[in-house]
C-alpha positions as semicolon CSV with decimal commas, in nm:
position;residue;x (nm);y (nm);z (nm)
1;X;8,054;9,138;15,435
2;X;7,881;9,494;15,344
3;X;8,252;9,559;15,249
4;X;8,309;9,332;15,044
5;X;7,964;9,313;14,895
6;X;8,002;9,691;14,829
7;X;8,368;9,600;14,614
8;X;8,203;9,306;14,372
9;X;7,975;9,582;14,317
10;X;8,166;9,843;14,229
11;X;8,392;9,586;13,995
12;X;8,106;9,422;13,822
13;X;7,938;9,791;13,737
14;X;8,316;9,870;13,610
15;X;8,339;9,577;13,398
16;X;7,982;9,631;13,243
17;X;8,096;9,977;13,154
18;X;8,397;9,876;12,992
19;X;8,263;9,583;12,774
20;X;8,014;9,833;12,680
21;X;8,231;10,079;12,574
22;X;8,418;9,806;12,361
23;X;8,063;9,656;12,183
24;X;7,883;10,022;12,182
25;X;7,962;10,193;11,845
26;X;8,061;10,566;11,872
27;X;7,879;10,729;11,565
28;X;8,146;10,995;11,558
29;X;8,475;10,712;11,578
30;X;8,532;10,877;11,213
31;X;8,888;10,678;11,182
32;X;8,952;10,669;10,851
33;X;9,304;10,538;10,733
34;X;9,275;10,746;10,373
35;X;9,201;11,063;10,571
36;X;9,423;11,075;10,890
37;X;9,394;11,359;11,132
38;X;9,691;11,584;11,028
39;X;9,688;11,895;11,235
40;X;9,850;12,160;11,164
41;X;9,997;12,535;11,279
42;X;9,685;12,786;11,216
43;X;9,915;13,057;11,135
44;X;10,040;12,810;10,813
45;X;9,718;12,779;10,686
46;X;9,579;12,974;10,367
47;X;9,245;13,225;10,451
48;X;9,038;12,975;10,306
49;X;9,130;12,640;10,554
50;X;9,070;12,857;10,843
51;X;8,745;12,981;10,731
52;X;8,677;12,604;10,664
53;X;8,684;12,578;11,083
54;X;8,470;12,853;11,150
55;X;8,230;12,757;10,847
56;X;8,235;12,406;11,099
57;X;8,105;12,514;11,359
58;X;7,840;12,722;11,217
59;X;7,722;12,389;11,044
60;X;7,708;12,202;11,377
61;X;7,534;12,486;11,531
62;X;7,301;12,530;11,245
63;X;7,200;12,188;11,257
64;X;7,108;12,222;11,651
65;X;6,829;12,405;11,548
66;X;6,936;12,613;11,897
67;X;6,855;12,359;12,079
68;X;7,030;12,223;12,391
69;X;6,999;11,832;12,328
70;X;7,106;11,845;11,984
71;X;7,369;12,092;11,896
72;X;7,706;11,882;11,932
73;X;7,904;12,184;12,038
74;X;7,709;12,193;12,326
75;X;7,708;11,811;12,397
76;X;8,137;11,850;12,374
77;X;8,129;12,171;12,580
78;X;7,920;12,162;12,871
79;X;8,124;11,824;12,964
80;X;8,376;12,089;13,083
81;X;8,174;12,243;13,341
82;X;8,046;11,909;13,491
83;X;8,146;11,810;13,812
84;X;8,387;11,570;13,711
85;X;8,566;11,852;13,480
86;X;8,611;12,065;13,781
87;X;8,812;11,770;13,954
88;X;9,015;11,676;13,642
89;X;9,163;12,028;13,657
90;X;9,360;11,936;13,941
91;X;9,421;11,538;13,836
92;X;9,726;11,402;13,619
93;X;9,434;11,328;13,333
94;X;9,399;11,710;13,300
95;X;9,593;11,734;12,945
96;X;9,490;11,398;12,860
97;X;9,093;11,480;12,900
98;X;9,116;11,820;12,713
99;X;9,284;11,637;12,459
100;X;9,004;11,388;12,446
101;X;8,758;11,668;12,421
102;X;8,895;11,805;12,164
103;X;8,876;11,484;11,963
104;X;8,550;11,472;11,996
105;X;8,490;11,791;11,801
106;X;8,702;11,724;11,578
107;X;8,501;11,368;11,506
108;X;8,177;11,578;11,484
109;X;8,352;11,786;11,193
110;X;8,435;11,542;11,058
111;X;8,120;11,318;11,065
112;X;7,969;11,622;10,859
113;X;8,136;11,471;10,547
114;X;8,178;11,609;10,217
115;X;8,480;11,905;10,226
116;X;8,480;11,820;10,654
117;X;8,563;11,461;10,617
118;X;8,946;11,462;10,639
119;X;8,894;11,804;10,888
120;X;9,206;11,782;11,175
121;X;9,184;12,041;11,431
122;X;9,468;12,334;11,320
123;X;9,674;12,445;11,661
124;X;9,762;12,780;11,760
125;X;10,103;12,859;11,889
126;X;10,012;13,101;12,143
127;X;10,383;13,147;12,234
128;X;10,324;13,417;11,932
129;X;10,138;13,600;12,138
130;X;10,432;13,713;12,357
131;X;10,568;13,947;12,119
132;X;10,287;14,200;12,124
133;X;10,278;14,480;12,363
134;X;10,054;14,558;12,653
135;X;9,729;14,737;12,577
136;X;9,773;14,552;12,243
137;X;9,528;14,340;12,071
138;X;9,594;13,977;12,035
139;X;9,725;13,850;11,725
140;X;9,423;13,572;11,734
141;X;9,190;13,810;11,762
142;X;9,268;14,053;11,448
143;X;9,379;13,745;11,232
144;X;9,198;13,737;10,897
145;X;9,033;14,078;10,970
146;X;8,897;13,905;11,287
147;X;8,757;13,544;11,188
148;X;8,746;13,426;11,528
149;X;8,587;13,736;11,702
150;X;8,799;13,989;11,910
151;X;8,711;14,172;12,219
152;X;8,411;14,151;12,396
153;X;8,145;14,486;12,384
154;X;8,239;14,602;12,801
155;X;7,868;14,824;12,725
156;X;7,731;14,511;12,711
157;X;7,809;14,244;12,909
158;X;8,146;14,131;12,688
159;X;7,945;14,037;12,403
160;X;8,158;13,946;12,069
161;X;7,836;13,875;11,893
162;X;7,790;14,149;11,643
163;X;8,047;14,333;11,858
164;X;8,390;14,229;11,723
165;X;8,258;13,923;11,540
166;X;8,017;13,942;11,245
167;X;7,798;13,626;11,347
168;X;7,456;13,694;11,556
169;X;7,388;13,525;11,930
170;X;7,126;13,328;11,695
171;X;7,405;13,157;11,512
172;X;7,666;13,076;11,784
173;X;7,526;13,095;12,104
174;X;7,649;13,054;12,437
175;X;7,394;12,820;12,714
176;X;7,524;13,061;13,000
177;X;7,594;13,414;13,173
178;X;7,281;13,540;12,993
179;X;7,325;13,908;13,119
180;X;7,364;14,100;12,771
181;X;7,104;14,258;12,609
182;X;6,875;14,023;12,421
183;X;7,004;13,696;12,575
184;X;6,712;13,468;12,661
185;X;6,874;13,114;12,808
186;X;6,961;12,936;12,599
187;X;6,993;13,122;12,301
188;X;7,268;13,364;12,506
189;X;7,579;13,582;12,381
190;X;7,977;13,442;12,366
191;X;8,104;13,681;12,561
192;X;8,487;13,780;12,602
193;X;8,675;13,908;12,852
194;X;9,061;14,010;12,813
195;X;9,394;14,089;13,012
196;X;9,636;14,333;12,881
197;X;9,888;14,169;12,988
198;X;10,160;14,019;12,686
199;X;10,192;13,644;12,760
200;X;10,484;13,422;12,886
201;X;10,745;13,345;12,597
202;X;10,812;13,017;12,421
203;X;11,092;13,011;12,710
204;X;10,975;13,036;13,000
205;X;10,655;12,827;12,893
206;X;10,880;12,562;12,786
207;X;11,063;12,557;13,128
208;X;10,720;12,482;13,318
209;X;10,758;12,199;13,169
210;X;11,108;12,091;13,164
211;X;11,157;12,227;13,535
212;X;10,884;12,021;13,714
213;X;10,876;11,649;13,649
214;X;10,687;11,601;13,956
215;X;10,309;11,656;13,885
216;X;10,175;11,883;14,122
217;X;10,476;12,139;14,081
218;X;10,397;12,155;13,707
219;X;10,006;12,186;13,739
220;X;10,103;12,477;13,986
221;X;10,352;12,617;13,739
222;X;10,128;12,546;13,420
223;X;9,825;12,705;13,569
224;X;10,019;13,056;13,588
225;X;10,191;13,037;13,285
226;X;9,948;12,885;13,048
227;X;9,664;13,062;13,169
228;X;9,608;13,172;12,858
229;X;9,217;13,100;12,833
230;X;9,175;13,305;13,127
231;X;9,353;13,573;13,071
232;X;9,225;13,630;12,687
233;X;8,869;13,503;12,702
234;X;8,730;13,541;13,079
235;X;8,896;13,769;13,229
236;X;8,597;13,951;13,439
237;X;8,478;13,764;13,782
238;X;8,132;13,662;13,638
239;X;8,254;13,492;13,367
240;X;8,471;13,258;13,595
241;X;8,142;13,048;13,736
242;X;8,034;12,853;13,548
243;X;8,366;12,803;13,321
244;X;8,251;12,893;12,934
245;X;8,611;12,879;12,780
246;X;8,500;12,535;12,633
247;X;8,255;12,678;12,360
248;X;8,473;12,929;12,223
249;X;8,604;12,867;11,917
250;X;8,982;12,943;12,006
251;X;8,965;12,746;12,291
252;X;9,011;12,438;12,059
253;X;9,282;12,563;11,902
254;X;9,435;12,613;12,232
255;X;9,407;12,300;12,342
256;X;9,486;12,122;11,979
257;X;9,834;12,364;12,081
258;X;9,837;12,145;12,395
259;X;9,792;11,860;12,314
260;X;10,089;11,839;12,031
């Protein structure tokens, strides 16, 4: 009887939470059938659409007023260090929930209105970043004289505030490894760490895919060929715990890459 008492439960708290989630509105379900999300290649885009991205995010963190509970970058971000996002990693909903978080950025840009309303993430082919060579600095990094920040400051913690990026720790902040000088939690650096190693090519990244249809071969394979936020943005050991790749700015286009 506990048994089965313990099952109605369990399907009558599901089916609460799912005629919720039909009746509840989502202020940032920004569907809008004259604006539809067209993302594109950030390498196609003209100086001025990708400083429309970065101009984004400043305006979402600007309105946080640096605070935890209301800056939306935040709210989309620290979902990825939950418990829950450390178990998705190794589930077949991995792709599927980055993709989702991703959408929800992309809503909050676009719920700014005005020149943000028809915003669509852009996607960065990071196959690109194969053709480099080691000790080189990635091609994300220097584009646009270095709109998204470069390498992190190794005198300091890996700070790209004021480092490699021209932004201050007041205006994007990090909620996390708060080990730099002048980081006070929350208001805390972004901080970068990065491999020298070249990346896989288009090739072999496309054969992860192609050569393991069963899903735990290709989350094996993907995990050591698309590595990429690792390898370019927390590469040191004390940036591993707790996972910060989810409020840096490339991360999204990453994952926008992904998900298309």
């Amino acid at each position: 009887h506990k048994v089965i008492t313990m099952k109605l439960s369990l399907i009558s708290s599901f089916l609460i939470l799912f005629v919720n989630s039909i009746l509840s509105k989502n202020d940032f379900d920004t569907y809008n059938e004259e604006c539809p999300r067209i993302r594109r290649a950030w390498y196609s885009l003209s100086s001025e659409e990708k400083q429309q991205y970065v101009d984004a995010l400043m305006t979402l963190r600007e309105n946080g007023a640096g605070k935890l509970v209301l800056d939306e970058l935040i709210a989309v971000g620290s979902v990825h260090q939950d418990d829950f996002g450390s178990i998705v990693h190794t589930a077949s909903s991995y792709l599927f929930w980055h993709g989702y978080l991703l959408w929800e950025l992309e809503s909050r840009i676009r719920a700014l209105g005005d020149e943000y309303k028809c915003f669509a993430m852009p996607y960065w082919d990071f196959s690109t970043e194969s053709e480099r060579e080691e000790g080189e600095e990635p091609q994300i990094f220097t584009d646009e004289n270095g709109l998204l920040g470069g390498y992190g400051d190794p005198e300091n913690e890996w700070t790209v505030n004021e480092y490699s990026w021209k932004y201050t720790t007041e205006q994007y902040w990090v909620p996390a490894h708060c080990r730099a000088k002048g980081d006070i939690f929350p208001i805390c650096s972004l901080k970068r760490a990065t491999s020298s190693a070249p990346e896989a090519a288009a090739e072999k990244q496309g054969g992860v895919i192609i050569d393991n249809p069963i899903f735990g071969d290709f989350s094996r394979a993907y995990a050591s060929a698309f590595n990429l936020p690792h390898n370019l943005l927390t590469n040191a050991e004390y940036l591993f715990e707790p996972v910060v790749t989810s409020y840096d700015p490339i991360w999204y286009l990453f994952h926008s890459f992904e998900s298309y």
